[in-house]
VOPAGU-2260 file (C-alpha; in pm, 1 decimal, decimal comma):
REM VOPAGU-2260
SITE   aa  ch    i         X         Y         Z
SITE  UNK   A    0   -1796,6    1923,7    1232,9
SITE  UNK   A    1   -1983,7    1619,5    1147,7
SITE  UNK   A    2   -1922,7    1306,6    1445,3
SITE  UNK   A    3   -2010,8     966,1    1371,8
SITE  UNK   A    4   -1988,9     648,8    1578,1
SITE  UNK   A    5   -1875,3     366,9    1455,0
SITE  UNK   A    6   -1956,8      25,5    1681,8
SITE  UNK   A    7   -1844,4    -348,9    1585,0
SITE  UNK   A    8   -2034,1    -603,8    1798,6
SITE  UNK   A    9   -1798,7    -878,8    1684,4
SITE  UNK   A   10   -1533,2    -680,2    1888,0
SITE  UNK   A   11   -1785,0    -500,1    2132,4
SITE  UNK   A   12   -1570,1    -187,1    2046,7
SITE  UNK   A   13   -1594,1     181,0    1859,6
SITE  UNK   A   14   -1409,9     418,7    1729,6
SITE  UNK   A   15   -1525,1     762,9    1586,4
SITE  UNK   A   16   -1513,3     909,6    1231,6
SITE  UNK   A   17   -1497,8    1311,7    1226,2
SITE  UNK   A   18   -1523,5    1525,2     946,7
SITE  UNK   A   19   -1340,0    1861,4    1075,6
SITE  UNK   A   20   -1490,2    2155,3     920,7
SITE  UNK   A   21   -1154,0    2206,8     782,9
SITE  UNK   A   22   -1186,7    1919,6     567,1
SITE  UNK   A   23   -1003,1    1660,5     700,7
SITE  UNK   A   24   -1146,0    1304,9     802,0
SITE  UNK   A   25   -1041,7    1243,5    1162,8
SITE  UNK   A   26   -1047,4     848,1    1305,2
SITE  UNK   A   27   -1015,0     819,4    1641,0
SITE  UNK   A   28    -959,7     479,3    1835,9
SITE  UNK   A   29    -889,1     494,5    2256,3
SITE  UNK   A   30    -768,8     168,7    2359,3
SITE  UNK   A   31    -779,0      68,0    2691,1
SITE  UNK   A   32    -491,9    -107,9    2881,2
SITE  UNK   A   33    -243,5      62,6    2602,2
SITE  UNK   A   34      30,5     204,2    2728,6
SITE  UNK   A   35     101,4     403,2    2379,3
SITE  UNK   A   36     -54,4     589,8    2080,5
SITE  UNK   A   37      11,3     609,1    1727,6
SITE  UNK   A   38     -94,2     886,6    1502,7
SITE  UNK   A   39     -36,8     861,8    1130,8
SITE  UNK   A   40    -138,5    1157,5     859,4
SITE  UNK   A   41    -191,0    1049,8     506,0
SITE  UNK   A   42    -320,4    1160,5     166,3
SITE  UNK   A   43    -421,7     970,8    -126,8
SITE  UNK   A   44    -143,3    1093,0    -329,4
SITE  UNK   A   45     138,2     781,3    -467,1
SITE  UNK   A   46     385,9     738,1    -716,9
SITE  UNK   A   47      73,5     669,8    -983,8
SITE  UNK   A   48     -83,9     985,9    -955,0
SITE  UNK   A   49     147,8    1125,9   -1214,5
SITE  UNK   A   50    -159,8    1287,1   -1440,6
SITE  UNK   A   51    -398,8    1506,9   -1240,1
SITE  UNK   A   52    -604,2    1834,2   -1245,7
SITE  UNK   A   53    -861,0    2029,7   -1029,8
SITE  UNK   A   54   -1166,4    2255,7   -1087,7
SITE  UNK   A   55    -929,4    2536,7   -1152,9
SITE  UNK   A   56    -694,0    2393,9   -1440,5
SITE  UNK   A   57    -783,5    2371,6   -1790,3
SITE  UNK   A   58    -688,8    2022,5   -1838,6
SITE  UNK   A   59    -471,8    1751,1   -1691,3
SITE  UNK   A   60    -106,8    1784,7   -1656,9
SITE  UNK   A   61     115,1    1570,8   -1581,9
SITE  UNK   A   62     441,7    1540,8   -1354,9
SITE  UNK   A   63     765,4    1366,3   -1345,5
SITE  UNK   A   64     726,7    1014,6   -1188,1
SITE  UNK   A   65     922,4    1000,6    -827,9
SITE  UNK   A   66     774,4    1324,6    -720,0
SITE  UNK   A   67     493,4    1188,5    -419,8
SITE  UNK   A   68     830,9    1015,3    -306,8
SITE  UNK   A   69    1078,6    1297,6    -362,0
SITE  UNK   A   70     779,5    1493,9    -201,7
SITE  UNK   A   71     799,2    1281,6      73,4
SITE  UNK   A   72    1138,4    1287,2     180,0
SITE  UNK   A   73    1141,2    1681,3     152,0
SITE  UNK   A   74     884,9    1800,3     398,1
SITE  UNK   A   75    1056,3    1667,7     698,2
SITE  UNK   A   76    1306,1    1950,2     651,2
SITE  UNK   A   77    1206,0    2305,3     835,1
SITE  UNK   A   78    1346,3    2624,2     789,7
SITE  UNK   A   79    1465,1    2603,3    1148,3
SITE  UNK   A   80    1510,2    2191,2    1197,5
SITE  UNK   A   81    1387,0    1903,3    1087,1
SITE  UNK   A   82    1049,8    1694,7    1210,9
SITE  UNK   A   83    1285,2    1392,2    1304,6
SITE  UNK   A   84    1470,8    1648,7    1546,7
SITE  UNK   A   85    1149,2    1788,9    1698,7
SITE  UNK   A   86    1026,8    1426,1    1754,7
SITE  UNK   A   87    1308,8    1293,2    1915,1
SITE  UNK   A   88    1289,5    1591,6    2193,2
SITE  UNK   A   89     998,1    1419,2    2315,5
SITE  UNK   A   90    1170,1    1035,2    2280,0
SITE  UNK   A   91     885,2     963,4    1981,6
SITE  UNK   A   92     965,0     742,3    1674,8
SITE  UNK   A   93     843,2     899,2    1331,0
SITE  UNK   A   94     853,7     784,0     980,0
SITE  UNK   A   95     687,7     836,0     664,5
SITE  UNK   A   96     583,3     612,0     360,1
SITE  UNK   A   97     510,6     671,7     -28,0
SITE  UNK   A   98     332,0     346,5    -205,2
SITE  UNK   A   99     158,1     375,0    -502,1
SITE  UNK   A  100    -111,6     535,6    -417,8
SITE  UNK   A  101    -118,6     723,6     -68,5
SITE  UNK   A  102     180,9     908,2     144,4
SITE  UNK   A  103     185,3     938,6     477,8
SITE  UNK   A  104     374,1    1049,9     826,8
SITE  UNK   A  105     351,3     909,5    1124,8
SITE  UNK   A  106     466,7     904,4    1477,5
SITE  UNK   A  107     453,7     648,2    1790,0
SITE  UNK   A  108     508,8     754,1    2170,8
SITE  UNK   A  109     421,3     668,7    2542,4
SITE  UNK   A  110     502,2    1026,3    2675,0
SITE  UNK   A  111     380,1    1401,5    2528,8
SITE  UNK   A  112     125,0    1280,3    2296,4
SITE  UNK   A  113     -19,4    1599,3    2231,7
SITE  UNK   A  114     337,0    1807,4    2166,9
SITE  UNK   A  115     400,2    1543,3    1941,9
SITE  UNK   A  116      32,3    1559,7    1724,1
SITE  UNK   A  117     127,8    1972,9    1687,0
SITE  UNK   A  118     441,0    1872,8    1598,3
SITE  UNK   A  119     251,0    1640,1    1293,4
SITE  UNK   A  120      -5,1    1837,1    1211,8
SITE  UNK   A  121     283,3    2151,1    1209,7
SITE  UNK   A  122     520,5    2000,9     955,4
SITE  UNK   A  123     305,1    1836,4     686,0
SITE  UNK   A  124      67,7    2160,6     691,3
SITE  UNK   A  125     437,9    2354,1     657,2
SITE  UNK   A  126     666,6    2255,9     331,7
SITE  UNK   A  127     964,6    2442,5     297,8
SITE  UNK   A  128    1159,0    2395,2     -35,6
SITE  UNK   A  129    1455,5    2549,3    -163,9
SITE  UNK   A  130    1619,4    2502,6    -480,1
SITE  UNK   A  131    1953,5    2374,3    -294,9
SITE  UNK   A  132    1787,4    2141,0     -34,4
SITE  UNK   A  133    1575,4    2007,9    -384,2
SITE  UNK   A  134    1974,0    1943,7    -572,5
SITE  UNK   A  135    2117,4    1783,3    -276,1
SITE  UNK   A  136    1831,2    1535,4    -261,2
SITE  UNK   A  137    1853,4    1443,0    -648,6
SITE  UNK   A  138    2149,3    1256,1    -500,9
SITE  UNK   A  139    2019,8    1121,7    -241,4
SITE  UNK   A  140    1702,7     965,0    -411,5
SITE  UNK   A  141    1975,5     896,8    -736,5
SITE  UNK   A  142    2166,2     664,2    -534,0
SITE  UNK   A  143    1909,4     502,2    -350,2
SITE  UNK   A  144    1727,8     401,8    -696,5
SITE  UNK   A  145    2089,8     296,4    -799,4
SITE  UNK   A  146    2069,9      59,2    -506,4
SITE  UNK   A  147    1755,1    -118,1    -610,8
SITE  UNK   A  148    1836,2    -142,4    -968,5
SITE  UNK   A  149    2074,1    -430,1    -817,9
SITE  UNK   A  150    1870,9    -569,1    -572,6
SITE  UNK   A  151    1676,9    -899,7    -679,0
SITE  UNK   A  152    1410,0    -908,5    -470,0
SITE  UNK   A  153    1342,8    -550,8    -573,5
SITE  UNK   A  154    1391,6    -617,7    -948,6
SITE  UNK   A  155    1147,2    -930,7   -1003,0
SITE  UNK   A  156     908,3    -778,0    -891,1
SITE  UNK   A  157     895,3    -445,2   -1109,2
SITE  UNK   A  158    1029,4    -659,8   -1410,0
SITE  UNK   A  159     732,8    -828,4   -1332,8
SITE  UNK   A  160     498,5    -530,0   -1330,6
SITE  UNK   A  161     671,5    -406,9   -1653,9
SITE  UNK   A  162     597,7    -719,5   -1834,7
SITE  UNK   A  163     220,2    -718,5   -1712,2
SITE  UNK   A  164     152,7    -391,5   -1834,5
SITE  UNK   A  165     158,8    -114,2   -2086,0
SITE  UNK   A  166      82,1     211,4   -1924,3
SITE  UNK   A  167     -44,6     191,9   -1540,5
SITE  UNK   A  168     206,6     417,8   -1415,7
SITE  UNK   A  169     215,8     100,7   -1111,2
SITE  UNK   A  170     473,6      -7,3   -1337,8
SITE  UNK   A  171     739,2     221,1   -1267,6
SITE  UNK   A  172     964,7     271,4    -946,6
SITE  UNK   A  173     767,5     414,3    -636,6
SITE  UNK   A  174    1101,1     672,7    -665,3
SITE  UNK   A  175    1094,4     749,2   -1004,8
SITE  UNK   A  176    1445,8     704,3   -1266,3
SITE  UNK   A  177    1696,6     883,9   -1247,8
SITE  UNK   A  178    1641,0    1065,1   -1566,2
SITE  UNK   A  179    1272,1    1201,6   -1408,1
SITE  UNK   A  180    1388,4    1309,0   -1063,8
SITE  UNK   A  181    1623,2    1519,6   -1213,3
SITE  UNK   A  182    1340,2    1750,2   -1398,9
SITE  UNK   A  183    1170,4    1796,3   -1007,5
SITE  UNK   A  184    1153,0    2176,3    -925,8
SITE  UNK   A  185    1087,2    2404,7    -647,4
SITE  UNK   A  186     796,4    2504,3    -792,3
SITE  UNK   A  187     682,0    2189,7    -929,1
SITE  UNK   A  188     681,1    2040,3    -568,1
SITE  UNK   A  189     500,2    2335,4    -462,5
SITE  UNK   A  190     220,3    2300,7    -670,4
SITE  UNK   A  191     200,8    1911,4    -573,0
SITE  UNK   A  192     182,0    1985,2    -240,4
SITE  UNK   A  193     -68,3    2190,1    -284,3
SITE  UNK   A  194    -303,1    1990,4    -507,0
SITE  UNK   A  195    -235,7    1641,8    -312,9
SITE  UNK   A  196    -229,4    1765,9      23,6
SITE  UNK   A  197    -542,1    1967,1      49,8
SITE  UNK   A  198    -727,9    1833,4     402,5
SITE  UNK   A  199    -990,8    1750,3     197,4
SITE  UNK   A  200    -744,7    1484,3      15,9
SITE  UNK   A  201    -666,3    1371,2     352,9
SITE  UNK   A  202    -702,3    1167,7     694,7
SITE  UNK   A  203    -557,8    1134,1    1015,5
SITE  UNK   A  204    -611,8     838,9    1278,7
SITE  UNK   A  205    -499,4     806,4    1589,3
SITE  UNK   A  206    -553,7     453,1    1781,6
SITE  UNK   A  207    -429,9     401,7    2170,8
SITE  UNK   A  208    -338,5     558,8    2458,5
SITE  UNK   A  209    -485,9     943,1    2411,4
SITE  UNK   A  210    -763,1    1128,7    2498,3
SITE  UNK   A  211    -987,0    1186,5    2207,0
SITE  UNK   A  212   -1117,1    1543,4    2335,4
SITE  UNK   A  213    -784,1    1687,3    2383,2
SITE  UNK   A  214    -610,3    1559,7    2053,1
SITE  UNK   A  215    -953,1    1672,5    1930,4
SITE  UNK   A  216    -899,2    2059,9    2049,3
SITE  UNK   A  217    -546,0    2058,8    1904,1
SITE  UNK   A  218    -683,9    1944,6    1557,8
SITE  UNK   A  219    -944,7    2265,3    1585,3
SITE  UNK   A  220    -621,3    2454,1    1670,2
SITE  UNK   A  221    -372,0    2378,9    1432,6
SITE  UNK   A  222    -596,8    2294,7    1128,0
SITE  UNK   A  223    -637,3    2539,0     860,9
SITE  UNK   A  224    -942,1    2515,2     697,3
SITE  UNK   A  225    -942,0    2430,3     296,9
SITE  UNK   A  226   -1193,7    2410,9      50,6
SITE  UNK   A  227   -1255,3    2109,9    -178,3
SITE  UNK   A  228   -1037,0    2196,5    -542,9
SITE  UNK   A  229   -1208,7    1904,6    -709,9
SITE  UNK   A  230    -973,3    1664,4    -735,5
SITE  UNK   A  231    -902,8    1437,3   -1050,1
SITE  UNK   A  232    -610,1    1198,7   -1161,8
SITE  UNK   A  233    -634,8     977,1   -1445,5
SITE  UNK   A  234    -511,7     671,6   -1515,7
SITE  UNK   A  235    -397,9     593,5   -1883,8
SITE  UNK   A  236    -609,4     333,1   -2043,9
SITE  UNK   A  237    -437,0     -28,6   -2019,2
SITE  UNK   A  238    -512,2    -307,7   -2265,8
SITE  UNK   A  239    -651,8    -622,5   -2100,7
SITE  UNK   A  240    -397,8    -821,4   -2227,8
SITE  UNK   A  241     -28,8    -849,4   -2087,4
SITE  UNK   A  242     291,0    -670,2   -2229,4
SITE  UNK   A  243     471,7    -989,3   -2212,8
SITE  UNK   A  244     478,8   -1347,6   -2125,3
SITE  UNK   A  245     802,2   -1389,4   -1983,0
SITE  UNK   A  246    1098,5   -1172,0   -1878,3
SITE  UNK   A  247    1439,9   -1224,4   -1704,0
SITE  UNK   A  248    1731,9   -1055,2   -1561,2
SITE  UNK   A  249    2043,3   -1198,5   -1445,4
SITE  UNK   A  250    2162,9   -1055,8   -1084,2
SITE  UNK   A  251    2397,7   -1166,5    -829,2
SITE  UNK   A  252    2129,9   -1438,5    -621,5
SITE  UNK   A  253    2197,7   -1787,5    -455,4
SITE  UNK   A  254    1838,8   -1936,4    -609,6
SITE  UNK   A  255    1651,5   -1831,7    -911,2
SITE  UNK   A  256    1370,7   -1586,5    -844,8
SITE  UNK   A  257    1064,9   -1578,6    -970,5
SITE  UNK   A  258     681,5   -1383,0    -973,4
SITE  UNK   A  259     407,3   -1497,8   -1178,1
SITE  UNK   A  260     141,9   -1263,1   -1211,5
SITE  UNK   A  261    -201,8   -1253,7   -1362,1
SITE  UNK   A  262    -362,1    -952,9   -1489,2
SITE  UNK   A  263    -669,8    -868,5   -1408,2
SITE  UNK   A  264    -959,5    -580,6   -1462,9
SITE  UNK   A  265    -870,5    -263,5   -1222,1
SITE  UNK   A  266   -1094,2    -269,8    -860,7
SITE  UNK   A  267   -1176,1      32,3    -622,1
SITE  UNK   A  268   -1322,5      90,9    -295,6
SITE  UNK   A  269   -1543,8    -128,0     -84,9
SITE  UNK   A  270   -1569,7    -392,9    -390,8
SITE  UNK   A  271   -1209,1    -402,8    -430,5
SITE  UNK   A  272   -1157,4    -481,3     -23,8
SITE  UNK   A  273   -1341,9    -743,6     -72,6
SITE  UNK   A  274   -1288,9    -911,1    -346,1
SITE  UNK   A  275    -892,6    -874,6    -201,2
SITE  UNK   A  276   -1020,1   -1064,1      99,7
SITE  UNK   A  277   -1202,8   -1343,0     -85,5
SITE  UNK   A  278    -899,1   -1383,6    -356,8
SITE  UNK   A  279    -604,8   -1401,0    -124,2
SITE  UNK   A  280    -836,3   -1679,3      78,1
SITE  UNK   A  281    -869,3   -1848,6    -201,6
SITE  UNK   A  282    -507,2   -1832,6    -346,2
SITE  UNK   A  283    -367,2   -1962,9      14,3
SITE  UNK   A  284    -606,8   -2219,2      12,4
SITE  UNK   A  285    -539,9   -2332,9    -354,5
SITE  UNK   A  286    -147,5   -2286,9    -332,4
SITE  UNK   A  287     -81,5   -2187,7      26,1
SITE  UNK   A  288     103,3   -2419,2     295,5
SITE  UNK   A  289    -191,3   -2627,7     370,3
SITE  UNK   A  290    -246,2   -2712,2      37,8
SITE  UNK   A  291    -112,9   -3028,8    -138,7
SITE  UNK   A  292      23,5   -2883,3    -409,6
SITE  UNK   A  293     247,3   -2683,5    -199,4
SITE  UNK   A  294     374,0   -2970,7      -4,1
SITE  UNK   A  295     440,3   -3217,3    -335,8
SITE  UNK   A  296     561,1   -2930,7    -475,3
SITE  UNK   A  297     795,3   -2844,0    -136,7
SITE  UNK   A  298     867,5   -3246,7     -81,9
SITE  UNK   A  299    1015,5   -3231,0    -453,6
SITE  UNK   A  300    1255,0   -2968,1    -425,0
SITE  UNK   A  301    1079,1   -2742,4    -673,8
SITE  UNK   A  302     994,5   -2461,8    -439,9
SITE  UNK   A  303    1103,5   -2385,6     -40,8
SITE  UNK   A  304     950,1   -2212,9     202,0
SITE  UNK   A  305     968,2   -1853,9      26,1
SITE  UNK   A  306     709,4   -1903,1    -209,8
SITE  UNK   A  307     370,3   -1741,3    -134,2
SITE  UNK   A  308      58,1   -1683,7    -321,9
SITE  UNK   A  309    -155,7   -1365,8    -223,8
SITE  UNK   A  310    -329,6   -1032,7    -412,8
SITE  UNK   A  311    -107,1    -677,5    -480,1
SITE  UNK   A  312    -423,5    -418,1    -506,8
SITE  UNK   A  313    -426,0     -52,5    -476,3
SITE  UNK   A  314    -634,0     208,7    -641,6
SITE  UNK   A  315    -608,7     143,7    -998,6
SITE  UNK   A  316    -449,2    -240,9   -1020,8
SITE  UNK   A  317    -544,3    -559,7    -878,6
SITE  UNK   A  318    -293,5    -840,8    -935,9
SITE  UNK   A  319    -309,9   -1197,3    -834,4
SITE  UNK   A  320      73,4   -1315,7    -790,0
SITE  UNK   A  321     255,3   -1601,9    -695,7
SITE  UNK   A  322     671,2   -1599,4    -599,7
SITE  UNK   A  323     950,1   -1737,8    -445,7
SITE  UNK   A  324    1289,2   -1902,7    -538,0
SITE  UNK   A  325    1301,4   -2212,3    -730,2
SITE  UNK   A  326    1565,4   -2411,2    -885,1
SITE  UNK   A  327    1330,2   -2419,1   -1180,5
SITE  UNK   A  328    1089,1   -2152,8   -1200,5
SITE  UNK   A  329     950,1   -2208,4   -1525,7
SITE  UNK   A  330     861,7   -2527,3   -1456,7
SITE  UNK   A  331     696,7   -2408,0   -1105,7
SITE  UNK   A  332     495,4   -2170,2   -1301,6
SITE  UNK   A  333     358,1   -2476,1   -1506,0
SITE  UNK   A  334     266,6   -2637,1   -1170,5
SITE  UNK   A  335      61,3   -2323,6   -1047,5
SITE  UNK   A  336    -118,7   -2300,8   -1372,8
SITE  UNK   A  337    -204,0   -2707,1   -1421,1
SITE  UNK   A  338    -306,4   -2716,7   -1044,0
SITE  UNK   A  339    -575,5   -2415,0   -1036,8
SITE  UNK   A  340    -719,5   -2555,2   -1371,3
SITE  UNK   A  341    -740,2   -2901,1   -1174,8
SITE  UNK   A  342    -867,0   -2753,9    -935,2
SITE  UNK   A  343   -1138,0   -2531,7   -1111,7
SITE  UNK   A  344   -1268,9   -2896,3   -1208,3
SITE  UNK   A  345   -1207,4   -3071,3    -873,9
SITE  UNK   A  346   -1263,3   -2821,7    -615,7
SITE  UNK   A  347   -1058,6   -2672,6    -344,4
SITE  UNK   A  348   -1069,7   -2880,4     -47,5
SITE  UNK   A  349   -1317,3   -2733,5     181,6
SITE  UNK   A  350   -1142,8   -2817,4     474,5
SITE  UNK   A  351    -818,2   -2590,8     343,0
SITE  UNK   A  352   -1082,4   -2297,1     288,9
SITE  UNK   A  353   -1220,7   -2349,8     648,5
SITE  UNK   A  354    -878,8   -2345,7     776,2
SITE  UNK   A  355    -744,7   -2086,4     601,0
SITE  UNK   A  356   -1044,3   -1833,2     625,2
SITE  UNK   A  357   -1059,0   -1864,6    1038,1
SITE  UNK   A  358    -650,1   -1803,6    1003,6
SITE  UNK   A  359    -774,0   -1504,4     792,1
SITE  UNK   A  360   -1040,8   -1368,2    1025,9
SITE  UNK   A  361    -744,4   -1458,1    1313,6
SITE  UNK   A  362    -467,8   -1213,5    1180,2
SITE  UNK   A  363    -741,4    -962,7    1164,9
SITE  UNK   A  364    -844,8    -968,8    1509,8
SITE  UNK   A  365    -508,2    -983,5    1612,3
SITE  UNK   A  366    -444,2    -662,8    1436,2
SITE  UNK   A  367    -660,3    -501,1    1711,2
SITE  UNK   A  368    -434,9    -541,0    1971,6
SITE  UNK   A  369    -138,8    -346,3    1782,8
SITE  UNK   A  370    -190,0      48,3    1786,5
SITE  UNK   A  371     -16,7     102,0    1442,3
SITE  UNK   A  372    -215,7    -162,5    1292,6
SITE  UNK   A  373    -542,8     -24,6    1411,1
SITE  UNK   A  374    -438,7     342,7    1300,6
SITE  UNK   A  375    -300,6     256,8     977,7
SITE  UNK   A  376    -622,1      25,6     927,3
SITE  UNK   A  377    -829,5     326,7     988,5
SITE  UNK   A  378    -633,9     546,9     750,9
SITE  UNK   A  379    -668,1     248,2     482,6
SITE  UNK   A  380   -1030,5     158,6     518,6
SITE  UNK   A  381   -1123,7     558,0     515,6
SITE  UNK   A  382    -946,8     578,9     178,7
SITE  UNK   A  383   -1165,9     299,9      49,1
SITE  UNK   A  384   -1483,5     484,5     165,1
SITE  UNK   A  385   -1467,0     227,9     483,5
SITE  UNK   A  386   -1451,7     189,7     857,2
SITE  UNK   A  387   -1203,3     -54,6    1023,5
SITE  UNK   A  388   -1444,4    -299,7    1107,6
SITE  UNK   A  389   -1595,4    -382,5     758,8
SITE  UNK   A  390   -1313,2    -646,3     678,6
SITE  UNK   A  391   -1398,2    -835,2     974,2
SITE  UNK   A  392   -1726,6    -866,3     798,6
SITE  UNK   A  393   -1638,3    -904,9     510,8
SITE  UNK   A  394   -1352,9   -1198,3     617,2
SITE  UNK   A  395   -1630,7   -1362,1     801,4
SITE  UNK   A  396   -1917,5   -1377,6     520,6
SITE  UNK   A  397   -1681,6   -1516,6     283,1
SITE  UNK   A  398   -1830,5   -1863,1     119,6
SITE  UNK   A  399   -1675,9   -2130,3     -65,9
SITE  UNK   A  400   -1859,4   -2047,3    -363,2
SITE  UNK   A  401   -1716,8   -1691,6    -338,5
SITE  UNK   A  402   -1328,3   -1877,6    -399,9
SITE  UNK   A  403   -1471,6   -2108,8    -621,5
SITE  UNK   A  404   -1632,7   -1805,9    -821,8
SITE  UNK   A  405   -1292,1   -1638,6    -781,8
SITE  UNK   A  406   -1045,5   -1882,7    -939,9
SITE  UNK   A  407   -1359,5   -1950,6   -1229,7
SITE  UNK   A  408   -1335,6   -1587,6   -1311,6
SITE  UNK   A  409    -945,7   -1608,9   -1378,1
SITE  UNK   A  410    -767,6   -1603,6   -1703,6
SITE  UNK   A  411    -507,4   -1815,0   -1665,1
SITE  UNK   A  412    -340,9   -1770,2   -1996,8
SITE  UNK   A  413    -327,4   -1394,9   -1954,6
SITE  UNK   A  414     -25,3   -1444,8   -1742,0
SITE  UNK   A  415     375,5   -1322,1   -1744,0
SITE  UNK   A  416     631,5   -1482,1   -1579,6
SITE  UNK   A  417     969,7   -1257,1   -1410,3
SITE  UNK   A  418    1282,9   -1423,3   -1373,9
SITE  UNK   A  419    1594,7   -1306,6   -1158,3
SITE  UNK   A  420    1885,4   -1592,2   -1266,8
SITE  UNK   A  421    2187,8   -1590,8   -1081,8
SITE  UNK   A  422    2494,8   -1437,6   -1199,3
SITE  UNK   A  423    2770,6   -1612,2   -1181,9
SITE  UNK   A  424    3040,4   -1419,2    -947,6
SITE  UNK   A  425    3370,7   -1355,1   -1105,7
C-alpha cells in the first residue's frame, strides 16, 4: 500500500491518496464539524467506451452502445435483495450515475458508516445477472429512452452533438437505442464488468464525517486484489470539421430552443482541466450575465435568462457551447458569433474577467464545505491524474491573456447550430 499526503495551503487542509495493494486508488477527506459522510465508487467506464481490449485479447472489440448504462442499472440487484434495500436498513441514501465516460455508486449517511461502505464495496465487487432480470430491463431502459426521444431539453442537445460530429461515440444516447439494448447479453455484461471494473480501473473517495483508519481496515477486508489487464479503448478517428451546420426538430415547447456548439480538437487529463477552467472563464466573461452583450441582448427580447455559455469536456471531446430559448435563435447565434469576433479585436473587459474569475475561484471553495462535492471532486480529479486541490490553482493562476489566447484559438466558422421549434398542439 502506497500513502500519500496531499496538503493545500490555500485551504490549510489535506486529504490522503492510497493506492491499496489491491489496485484500487483510495481518497480520503475527514472533515471536521460534519455531521455526515459520503462515499462514492467509480470506474472510468461511460457510454463512449464502446471499442476496447486488454493484454489478453487479440484485438479490439466492440459492444452495443447503452451497455455502461444498462450495466449500471443491473448491479444493484442481488441474488438475495437489492443494494437500495440493504441501504435503506441503515436510513442511507444511494444512487448511481453513467456519463460518458465514468460510472459510479454512491451512498450518503449520518449513522453506520462503516455497514454501509461493506455494503458498497459488497455489491459493485458482486454482479449477479440472469438472462430474465437482463429481458425485464430491456423494457425498462426501452421506455425510458422512449421518454427522452420527446423531451426538448434532452433532444437539442444530442441533435446538437449529432450535427457536430461523425463518429465520437459522445454522440449517441448515454442509454443506448432501442435497437442496441436489445442485442445486451448475460454474458456480454459479464465480460464488461469484468474488463471495466477491474480495481485497477477504479477509485473510491470518501469526504466527511468517518474515520479514515477504520473505513481503511474494511477496504483491506473486503477488497479483492486484481491485477492490471492493460486496459485500452479507442476512440474512432473524427474529422476536424463538423457533420453539419444546422439542424432542427420540431417538439411540443413554449420557446424555441437552441445550442450552438463549436468543435474543437479532443483534451485529456491535467491539460484538459485546465484549459476547461480558463475557457468557461472566458466564455462567462465574453457572453455571461455581466457581460454587455448579454444584457443588450436580454434588454431586446432576443434571449432570457436561460441562456448560458460554458465548456462540455470529458475524456475524448471538448466542446465550447452556448444555449437557451430564444424567440429567434438563428439570429442569437449571429449575435454570439459577431460579438466574440468583436471582441477578439476589442478585448474582453478586464473588469468582467476579474469578476468572473474570483466568482470562479468562489464556487470552488464553496464546494469544500459540501461532502458530495468534495468526494465526487476527488473521484474526478483522480481520473484526470489529479488531486482536488489543483483546480484551485489552476482557477487562481488564470491570466487575461490565457482568455484572450482562448477565444484567439477558436474557429468560429466550424460551428452547428440545434434547433427544437415548437409544435403546434392540436
Amino acid at each position: 500500500m502506497k500513502k500519500e499526503i496531499l496538503f493545500s495551503s490555500r485551504l490549510r487542509e489535506s486529504c490522503t491518496k492510497i493506492i491499496h495493494d489491491s489496485g484500487l486508488n483510495i481518497c480520503l477527506y475527514p472533515m471536521k464539524g460534519f455531521s455526515s459522510a459520503f462515499a462514492i465508487l467509480g470506474t472510468r467506464y461511460g457510454s463512449i467506451d464502446t471499442t476496447f481490449k486488454t493484454n489478453e485479447d487479440a484485438d479490439y472489440m466492440t459492444v452495443p452502445e447503452g451497455i455502461a448504462h444498462y450495466l449500471e442499472h443491473k448491479l444493484f440487484e442481488g441474488e438475495e435483495c437489492s443494494a437500495f434495500e440493504n441501504f435503506a436498513k441503515t436510513g442511507a441514501y444511494s444512487n448511481a450515475f453513467t456519463s460518458f465516460d465514468s460510472t459510479a455508486y454512491h451512498f450518503s449517511c449520518s449513522d453506520k458508516f462503516g455497514e454501509n461502505l461493506r455494503t458498497l464495496l459488497d455489491f459493485v465487487q458482486n454482479p449477479y445477472f440472469t438472462e430474465e432480470n437482463i429481458q425485464k430491463e430491456q423494457g425498462i431502459i426501452s421506455q425510458e429512452i422512449k421518454i427522452y426521444l420527446d423531451d426538448p431539453g434532452w433532444r437539442v442537445f444530442f441533435n446538437g452533438l449529432e450535427a457536430i460530429y461523425h463518429n465520437n461515440p459522445v454522440r449517441i444516447d448515454i442509454a443506448g437505442t432501442t435497437e442496441s439494448i436489445k442485442k445486451i447479453r448475460k454474458e456480454l455484461l459479464y465480460h464488461c464488468y469484468y474488463t471495466f471494473y477491474n480495481l485497477n480501473n477504479m477509485t473510491l473517495a470518501i469526504a466527511g464525517n468517518f474515520d479514515p483508519d477504520k473505513a481503511l481496515k474494511i477496504c483491506d477486508e473486503m477488497l479483492r486484489p486484481s491485477k492490471d489487464i492493460g486496459l485500452k479503448t479507442l476512440v474512432p478517428e473524427e474529422p476536424y470539421e463538423i457533420k453539419e451546420k444546422r439542424v432542427s426538430q420540431k417538439l411540443y415547447c413554449a420557446l424555441p430552443l437552441f445550442q450552438l456548439g463549436f468543435k474543437m480538437p479532443n483534451l485529456s487529463g491535467r491539460e484538459c482541466c485546465r484549459k476547461y477552467i480558463i475557457w468557461n472563464i472566458m466564455l462567462e466573461a465574453a457572453l455571461g450575465s455581466f457581460s454587455p452583450f448579454y444584457s443588450r441582448c436580454y434588454d431586446s427580447g432576443l434571449i432570457n435568462d436561460t441562456f448560458s455559455a460554458g465548456v462540455f469536456k470529458g475524456r475524448g471531446f471538448f466542446l465550447p457551447m452556448v444555449s437557451g430559448d430564444s424567440r429567434d435563435p438563428d439570429k442569437t447565434a449571429e449575435e454570439v458569433i459577431n460579438e466574440l469576433y468583436r471582441l477578439r479585436t476589442n478585448g474582453i473587459p478586464k473588469e468582467d474577467f476579474e469578476i468572473v474569475k474570483k466568482m470562479t475561484y468562489g464556487d470552488l471553495l464553496s464546494g469544500f464545505n459540501n461532502v458530495g462535492t468534495v468526494a465526487k471532486g476527488m473521484m474526478n480529479a483522480d481520473f484526470n491524474e489529479m488531486d482536488i486541490f489543483e483546480n484551485l490553482e489552476m482557477t487562481a493562476e488564470v491570466t487575461y491573456d490565457d482568455i484572450m489566447d482562448a477565444l484567439r484559438s477558436m474557429d468560429l466558422e466550424n460551428s452547428s447550430l440545434s434547433v427544437i421549434e415548437p409544435l403546434e398542439r392540436e
